[in-house]
C-alpha positions as CSV (number, residue, x, y, z in Angstrom):
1,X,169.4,31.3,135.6
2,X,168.4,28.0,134.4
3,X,165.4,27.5,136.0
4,X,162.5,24.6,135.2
5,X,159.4,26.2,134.5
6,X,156.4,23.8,133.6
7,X,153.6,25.0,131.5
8,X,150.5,22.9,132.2
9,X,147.6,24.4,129.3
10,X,145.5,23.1,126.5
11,X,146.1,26.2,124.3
12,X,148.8,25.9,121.9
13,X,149.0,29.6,121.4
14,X,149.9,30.0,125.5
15,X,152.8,27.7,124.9
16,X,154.3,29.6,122.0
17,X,154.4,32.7,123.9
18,X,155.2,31.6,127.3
19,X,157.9,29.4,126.1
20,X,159.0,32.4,123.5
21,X,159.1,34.9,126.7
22,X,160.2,32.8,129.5
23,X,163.4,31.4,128.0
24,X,164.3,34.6,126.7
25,X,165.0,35.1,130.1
26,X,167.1,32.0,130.6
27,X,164.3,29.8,132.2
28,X,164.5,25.7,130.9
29,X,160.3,25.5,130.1
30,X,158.5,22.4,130.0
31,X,154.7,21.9,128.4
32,X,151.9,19.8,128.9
33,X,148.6,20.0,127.2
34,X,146.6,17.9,130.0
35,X,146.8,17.4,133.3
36,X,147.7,14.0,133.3
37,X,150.9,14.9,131.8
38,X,151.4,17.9,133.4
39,X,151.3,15.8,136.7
40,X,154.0,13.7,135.7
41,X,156.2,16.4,134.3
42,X,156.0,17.8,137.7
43,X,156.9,14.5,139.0
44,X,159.8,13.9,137.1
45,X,161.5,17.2,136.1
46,X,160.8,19.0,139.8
47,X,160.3,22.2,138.4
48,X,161.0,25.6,140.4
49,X,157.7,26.7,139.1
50,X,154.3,25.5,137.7
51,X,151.6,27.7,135.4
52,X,148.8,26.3,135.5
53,X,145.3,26.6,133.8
54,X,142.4,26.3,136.2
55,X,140.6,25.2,132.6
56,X,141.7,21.5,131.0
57,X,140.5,18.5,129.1
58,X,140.9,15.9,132.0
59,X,141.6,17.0,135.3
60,X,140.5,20.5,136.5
61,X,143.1,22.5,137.5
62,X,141.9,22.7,141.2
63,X,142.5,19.2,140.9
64,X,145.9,19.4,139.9
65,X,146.8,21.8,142.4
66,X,145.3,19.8,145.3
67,X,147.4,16.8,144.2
68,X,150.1,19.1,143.5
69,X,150.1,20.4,146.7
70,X,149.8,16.9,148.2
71,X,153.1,16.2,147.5
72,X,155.4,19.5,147.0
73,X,155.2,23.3,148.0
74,X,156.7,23.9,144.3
75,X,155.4,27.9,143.6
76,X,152.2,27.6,141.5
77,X,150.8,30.3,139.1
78,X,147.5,29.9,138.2
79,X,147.0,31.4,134.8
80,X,143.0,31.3,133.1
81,X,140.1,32.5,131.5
82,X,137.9,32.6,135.2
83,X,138.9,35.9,136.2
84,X,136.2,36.6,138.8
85,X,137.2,37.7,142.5
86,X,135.7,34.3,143.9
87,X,137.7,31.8,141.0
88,X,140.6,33.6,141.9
89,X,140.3,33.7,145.5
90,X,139.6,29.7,145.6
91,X,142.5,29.2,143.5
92,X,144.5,30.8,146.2
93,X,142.8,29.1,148.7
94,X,143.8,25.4,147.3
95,X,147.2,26.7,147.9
96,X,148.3,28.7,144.5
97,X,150.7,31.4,144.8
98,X,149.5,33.8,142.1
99,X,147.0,34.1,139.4
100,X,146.8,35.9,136.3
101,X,143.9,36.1,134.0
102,X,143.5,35.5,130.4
103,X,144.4,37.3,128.0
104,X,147.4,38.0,129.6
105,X,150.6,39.8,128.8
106,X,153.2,38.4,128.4
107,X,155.8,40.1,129.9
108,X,153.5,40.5,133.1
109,X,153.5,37.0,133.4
110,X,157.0,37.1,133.3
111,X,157.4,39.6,135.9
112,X,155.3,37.6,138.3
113,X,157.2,34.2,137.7
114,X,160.2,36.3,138.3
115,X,158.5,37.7,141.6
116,X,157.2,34.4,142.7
117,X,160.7,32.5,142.4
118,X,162.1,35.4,144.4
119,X,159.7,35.1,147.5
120,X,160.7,31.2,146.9
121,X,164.3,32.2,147.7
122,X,163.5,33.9,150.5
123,X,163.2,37.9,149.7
124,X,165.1,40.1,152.2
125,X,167.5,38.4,154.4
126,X,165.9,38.0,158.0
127,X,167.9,39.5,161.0
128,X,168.2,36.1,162.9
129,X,168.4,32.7,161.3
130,X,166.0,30.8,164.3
131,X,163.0,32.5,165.7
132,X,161.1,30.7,168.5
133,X,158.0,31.4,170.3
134,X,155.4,30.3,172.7
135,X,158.6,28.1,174.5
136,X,159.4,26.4,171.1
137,X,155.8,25.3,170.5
138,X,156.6,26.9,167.2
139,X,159.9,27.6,165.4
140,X,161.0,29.3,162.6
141,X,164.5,28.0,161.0
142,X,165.2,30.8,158.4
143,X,168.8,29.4,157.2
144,X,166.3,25.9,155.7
145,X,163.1,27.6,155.6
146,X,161.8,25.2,157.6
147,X,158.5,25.9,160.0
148,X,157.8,23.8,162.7
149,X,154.5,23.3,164.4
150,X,154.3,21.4,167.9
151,X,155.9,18.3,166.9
152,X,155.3,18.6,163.4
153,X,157.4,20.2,160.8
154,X,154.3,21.9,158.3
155,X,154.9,22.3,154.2
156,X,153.7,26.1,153.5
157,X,153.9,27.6,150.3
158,X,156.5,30.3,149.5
159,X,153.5,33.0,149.9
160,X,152.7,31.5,153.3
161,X,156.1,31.2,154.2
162,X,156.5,34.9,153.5
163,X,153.3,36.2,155.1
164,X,154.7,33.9,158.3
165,X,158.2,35.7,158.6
166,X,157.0,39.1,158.3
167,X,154.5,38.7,161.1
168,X,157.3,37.0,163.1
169,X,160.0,39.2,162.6
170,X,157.9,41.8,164.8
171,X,155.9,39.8,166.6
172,X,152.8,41.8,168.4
173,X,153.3,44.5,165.9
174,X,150.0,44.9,164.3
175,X,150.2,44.9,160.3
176,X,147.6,46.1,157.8
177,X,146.2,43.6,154.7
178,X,147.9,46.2,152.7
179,X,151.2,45.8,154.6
180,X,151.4,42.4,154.1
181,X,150.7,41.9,150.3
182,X,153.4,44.6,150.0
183,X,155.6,42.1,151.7
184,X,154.1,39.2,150.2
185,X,154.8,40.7,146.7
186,X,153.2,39.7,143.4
187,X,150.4,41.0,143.9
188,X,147.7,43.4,142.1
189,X,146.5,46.1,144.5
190,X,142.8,44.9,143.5
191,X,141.4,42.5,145.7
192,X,144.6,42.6,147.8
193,X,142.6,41.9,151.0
194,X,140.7,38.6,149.6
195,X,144.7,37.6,149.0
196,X,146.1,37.9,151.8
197,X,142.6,36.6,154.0
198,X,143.4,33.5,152.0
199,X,146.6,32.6,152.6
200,X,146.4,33.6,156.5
201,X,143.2,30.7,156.4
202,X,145.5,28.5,154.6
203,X,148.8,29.4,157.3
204,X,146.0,28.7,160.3
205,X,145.2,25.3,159.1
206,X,148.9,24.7,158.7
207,X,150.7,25.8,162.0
208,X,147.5,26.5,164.6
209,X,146.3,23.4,167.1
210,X,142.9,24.8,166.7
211,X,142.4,27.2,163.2
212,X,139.4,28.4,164.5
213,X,140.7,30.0,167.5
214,X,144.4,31.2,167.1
215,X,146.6,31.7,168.7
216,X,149.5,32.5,166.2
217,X,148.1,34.6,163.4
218,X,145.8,36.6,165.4
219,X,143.0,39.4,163.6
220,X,142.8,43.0,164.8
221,X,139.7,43.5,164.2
222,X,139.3,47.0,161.4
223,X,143.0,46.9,160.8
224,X,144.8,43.5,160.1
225,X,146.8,40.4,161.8
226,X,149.8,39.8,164.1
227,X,151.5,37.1,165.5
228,X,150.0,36.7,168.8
229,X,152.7,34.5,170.4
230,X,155.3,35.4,172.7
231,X,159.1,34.5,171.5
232,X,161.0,32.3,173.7
């Protein structure tokens, strides 16, 4: 596997045991005790992977994953002691990709990186490798995972990405919150529709010309999203 996981966390003890559990499975780990450092560990050793405490001595940890996000859609898992509905849903909202709440277990946390780095490379394999719509105004190239928005290629997160192809792999088809976290992955079934109402704000921002009337990632009112836009 070989994998760079960084570990960004003032508690000692969470290094120990995510270090202990995550190369047991083969993955390279990296700590940092502030976020400082943990900024340029990321920098430097480009890992496939960041956990991240919301809670730190210097920066926040929403600060960290704003800058973070600033420059790279590396997979973030958000992993703290704030483990109410509205901490959670922000951190998914600054563009995280999971959060787990302390105390954790360990082999939970596991699972998710595991889950994560799997919606990173991609999941199931699509049926088609380019998906157009709305006469190219927005193009999907599945063979470099790369999203294109007008005349801008967009950055989305591996759980945007994800939430993006399964709407456009049946576009018009009308799919439920609970659809989509199932095809999301990594998920808890609580709170699932906070989740996904996230990242679909976060996708809007990213790939409509005007989030607050879409024409992409349309609601269906009492039952979920689709993608509105006619392929081409």
């Amino acid at each position: 596997m070989n994998e760079k996981i960084l570990v960004i966390d003032d508690e000692p003890s969470v290094h120990e045991v995510v270090r202990a559990y995550l190369e047991r499975e083969g993955f390279i780990v990296y700590s940092a005790d502030n976020g400082l450092e943990g900024l340029r560990l990321a920098e430097s050793k480009q890992p496939a992977l960041l956990v991240l405490d919301l809670m730190l001595p210097d920066l926040s940890g929403e600060e960290i994953c704003r800058e973070v996000r600033r420059r790279s859609d590396v997979p973030i898992l958000m992993l703290t002691a704030k483990s109410a509905e509205e901490d959670r849903v922000t951190g998914l909202e600054l563009g995280a990709d999971d959060y787990l709440a302390k105390p954790f277990s360990p082999r939970e946390l596991v699972a998710r990186v595991k889950a994560v780095l799997r919606r990173t490379g991609g999941g199931d394999v699509p049926l088609v490798e380019h998906l157009s719509f709305d006469g190219g105004a927005l193009r999907i190239d599945t063979s470099r995972r790369e999203v294109v928005a007008g005349d801008r290629t967009v950055d989305l997160t591996p759980s945007e990405y994800a939430l993006l192809l399964a709407l456009a792999q049946y576009p018009g088809r009308v799919y439920s919150r609970f659809e989509l976290i199932n095809r999301v992955r990594g998920y808890d079934f609580e709170g699932y529709e906070r989740t996904i109402d996230a990242h679909v704000k976060n996708l809007r921002k990213k790939i409509e010309p005007d989030p607050a009337r879409p024409r992409y990632v349309e609601t269906v009112h009492g039952v979920g999203y689709r993608l509105g836009a006619k392929p081409s």
